[in-house]
C-alpha positions as CSV (number, residue, x, y, z in Angstrom):
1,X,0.0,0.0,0.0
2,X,2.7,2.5,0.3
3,X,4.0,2.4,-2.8
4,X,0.8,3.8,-3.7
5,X,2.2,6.7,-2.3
6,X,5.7,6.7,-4.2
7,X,7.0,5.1,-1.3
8,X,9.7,2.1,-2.7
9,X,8.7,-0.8,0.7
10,X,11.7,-2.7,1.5
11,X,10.0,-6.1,3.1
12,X,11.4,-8.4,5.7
13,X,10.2,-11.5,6.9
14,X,9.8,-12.1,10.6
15,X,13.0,-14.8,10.7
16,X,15.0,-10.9,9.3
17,X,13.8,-8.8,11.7
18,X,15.6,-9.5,14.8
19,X,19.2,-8.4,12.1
20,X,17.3,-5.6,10.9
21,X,18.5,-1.9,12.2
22,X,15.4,0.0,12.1
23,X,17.4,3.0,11.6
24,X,18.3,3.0,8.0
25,X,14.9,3.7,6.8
26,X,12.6,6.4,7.8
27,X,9.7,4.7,9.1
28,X,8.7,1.2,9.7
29,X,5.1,-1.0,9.5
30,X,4.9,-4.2,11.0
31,X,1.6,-5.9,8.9
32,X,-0.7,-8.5,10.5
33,X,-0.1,-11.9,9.9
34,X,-2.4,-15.4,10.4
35,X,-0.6,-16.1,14.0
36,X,-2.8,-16.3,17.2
37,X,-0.6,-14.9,19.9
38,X,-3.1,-16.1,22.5
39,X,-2.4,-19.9,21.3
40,X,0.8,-20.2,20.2
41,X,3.9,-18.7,22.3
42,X,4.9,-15.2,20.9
43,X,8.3,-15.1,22.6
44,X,10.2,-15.8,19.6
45,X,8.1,-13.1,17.7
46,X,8.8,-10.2,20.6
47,X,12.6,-11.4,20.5
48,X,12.5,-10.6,16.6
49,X,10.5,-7.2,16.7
50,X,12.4,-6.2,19.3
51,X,13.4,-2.8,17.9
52,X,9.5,-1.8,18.4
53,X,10.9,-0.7,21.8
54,X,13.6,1.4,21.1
55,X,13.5,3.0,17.3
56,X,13.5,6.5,17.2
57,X,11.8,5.8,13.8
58,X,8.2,6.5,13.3
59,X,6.4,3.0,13.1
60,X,2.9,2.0,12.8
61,X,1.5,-1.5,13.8
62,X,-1.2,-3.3,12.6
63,X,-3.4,-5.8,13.9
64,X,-0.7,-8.2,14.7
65,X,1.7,-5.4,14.6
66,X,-0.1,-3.3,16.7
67,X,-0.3,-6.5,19.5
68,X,3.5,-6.9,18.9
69,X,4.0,-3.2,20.1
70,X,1.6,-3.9,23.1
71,X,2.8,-6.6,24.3
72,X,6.5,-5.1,24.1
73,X,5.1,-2.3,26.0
74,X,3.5,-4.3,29.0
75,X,-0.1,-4.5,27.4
76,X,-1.8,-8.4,28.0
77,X,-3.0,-10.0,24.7
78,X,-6.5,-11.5,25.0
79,X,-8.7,-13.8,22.8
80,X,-11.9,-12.0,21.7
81,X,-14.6,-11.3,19.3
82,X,-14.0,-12.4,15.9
83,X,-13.8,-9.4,13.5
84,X,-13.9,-10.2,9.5
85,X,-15.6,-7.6,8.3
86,X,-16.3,-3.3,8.7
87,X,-16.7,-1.9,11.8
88,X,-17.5,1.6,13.0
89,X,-14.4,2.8,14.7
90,X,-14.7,5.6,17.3
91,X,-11.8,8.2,17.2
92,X,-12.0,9.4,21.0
93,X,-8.6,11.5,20.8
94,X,-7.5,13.3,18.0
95,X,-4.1,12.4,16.6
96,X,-2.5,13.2,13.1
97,X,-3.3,9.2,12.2
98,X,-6.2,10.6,12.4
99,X,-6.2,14.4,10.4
100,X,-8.5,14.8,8.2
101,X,-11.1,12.3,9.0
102,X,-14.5,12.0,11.3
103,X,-14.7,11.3,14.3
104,X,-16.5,7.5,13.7
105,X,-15.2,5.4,10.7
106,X,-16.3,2.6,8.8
107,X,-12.5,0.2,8.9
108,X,-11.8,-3.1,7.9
109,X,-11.5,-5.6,10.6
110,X,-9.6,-9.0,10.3
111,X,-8.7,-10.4,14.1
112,X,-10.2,-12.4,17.4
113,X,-7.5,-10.9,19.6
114,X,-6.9,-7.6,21.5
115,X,-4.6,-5.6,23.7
116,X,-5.0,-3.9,27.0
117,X,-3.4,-0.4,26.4
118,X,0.4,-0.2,27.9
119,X,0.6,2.4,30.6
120,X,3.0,4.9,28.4
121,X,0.2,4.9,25.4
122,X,-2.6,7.2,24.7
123,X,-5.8,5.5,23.6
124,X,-7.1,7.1,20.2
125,X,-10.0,4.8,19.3
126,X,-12.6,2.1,19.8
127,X,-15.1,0.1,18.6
128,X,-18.3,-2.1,20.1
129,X,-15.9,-5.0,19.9
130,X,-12.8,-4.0,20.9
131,X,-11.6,-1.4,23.2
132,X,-7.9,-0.5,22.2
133,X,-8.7,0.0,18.2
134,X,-6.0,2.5,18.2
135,X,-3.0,4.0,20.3
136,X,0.1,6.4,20.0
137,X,3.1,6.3,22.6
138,X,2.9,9.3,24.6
139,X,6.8,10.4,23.5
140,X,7.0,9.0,20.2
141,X,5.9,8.3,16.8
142,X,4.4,4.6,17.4
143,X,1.8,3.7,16.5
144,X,-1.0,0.8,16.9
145,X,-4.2,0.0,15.0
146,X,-6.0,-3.0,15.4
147,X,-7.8,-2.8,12.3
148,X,-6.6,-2.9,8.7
149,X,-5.8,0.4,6.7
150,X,-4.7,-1.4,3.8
151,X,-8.0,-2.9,2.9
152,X,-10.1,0.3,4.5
153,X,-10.8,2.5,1.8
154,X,-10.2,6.1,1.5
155,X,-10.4,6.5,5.9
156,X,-7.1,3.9,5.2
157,X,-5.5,5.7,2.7
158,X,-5.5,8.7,4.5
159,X,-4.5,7.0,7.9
160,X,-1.4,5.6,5.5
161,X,-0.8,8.7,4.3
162,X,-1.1,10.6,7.6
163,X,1.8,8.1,9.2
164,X,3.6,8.4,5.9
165,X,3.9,12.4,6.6
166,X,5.8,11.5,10.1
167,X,8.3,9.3,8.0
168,X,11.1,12.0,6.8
C-alpha cells in the first residue's frame, strides 16, 4: 500500500527482523499476519520485533503489529470477538493518524485478539468490539491500530498517508 504513495517498501520476513537496524529507513510498518498470539507462544516473535521498543523511527503497527508493540510495552493480549468484516471505529482522541477524517469510521476488521493499552500509550479509538482500536506512545511516533488500513478504503488511505507524513 505504500507504494501507492511513491513510497519504494523494503519487506522483511519475521525470521530478518531481529538483524534488521530500524534505523536505516525512515519509518517502519509491522503488517498482521495469520498467528494467534493467544495460542501459540509469541516469545520468539517479541525477540525478533524487538526494535518496536527502542526506534526513534516512526512506526505503525497493525493488527498483529499493533499486538506486537503492546505486548512489548507491558499490554496483555487476550482472545476475543472475531472481527472479519467493517466496523464503526470511534476516534476518541485526536491524533495526526487521524487528520482529516471524522470522528467514527467505517474500517476493515480481520482479528479475534486484542490488547489492554500499555501504561506509556494514549488510547485514540474504539469500537463495540474491541476497546484498544487505536494507540500512539505518549513520547513517540508509534503507533497501533487493530484494524486494517490497507484494505479500508479512503479513511485507510489517508490514515497511510497521515503516518507516511511523520516518515522524513
Amino acid at each position: 500500500m505504500v507504494a501507492d504513495f511513491g513510497v519504494e517498501p523494503h519487506k522483511i520476513g519475521l525470521d530478518e527482523a531481529a538483524n534488521t537496524n530500524p534505523d536505516e529507513w525512515s519509518g517502519l510498518v509491522i503488517s498482521g499476519s495469520p498467528t494467534l498470539l493467544t495460542v501459540n507462544s509469541y516469545r520468539k516473535h517479541l525477540e525478533s520485533l524487538h526494535f518496536a521498543r527502542t526506534t526513534k523511527r516512526p512506526l505503525l503497527g497493525i493488527c498483529f503489529g499493533h499486538q506486537i508493540i503492546g505486548l512489548l510495552h507491558g499490554a496483555t493480549v487476550f482472545r476475543g470477538v472475531e472481527c472479519r468484516a467493517n466496523q464503526t471505529v470511534e476516534v476518541i482522541h485526536r491524533d495526526t493518524l487521524f487528520e482529516g477524517l471524522q470522528e467514527t469510521l467505517s474500517l476493515v476488521e480481520d482479528h479475534c485478539e486484542g490488547i489492554t493499552l500499555p501504561a506509556q500509550f494514549l488510547h485514540l479509538a474504539k469500537s463495540e468490539s474491541y476497546a484498544v482500536e487505536a494507540m500512539k506512545h505518549r513520547d513517540k511516533d508509534l503507533y497501533g491500530v487493530q484494524f486494517h488500513p490497507e484494505a479500508s478504503g479512503e479513511a485507510g488511505q489517508r490514515i497511510m498517508r497521515n503516518f507516511l507524513r511523520l516518515c522524513k
